[in-house]
N, C-alpha and C positions, 0 to 999 in steps of 0.2 A: 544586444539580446533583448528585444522589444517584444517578445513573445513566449513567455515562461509557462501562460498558462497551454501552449498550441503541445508543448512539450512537455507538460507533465506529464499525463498520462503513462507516458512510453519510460519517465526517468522511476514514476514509480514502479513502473512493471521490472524495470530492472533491479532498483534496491530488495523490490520483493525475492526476484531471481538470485539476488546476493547473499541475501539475510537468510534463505531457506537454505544453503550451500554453505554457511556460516555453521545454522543450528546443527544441521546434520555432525561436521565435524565438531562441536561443543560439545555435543553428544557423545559421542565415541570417545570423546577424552574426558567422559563424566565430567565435565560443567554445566550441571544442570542447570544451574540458575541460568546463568550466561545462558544455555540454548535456550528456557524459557524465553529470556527475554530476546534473542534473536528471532524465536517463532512469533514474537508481542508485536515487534517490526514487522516481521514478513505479513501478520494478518493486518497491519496497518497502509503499509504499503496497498498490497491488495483493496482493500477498500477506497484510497484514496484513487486507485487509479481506474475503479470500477466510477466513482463518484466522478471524476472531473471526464471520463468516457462518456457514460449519458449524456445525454442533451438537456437542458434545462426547460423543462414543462409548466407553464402559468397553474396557478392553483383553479382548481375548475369551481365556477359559484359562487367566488369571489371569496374563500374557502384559504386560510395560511394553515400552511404543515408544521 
């Protein structure tokens, strides 16, 4: 498995898929915390799989973020 990063994307879009189907049910069984922190996953998930989707763009101007 020489390629983790080809396949992230897609493993975070699932744990987001998981963790959001988690909080739900946490929910419903009043585990707030618990679902808080399931929803902390799911908006990281998210993110992370928004972040390694884009393509990686040079800083214009010679210009670091």
């Amino acid at each position: 498995m020489n390629e983790p990063d080809i396949e992230a994307p897609a493993i975070a879009d699932y744990i987001a898929d998981l963790s959001k189907e988690l909080a739900v049910m946490a929910r419903s069984a009043r585990m707030d915390l618990l679902a808080y922190l399931l929803e902390m996953a799911t908006d990281e998930a998210k993110a992370r799989s928004r972040d390694r989707a884009e393509p990686m763009t040079p800083p214009k101007n010679g210009q670091h973020s």
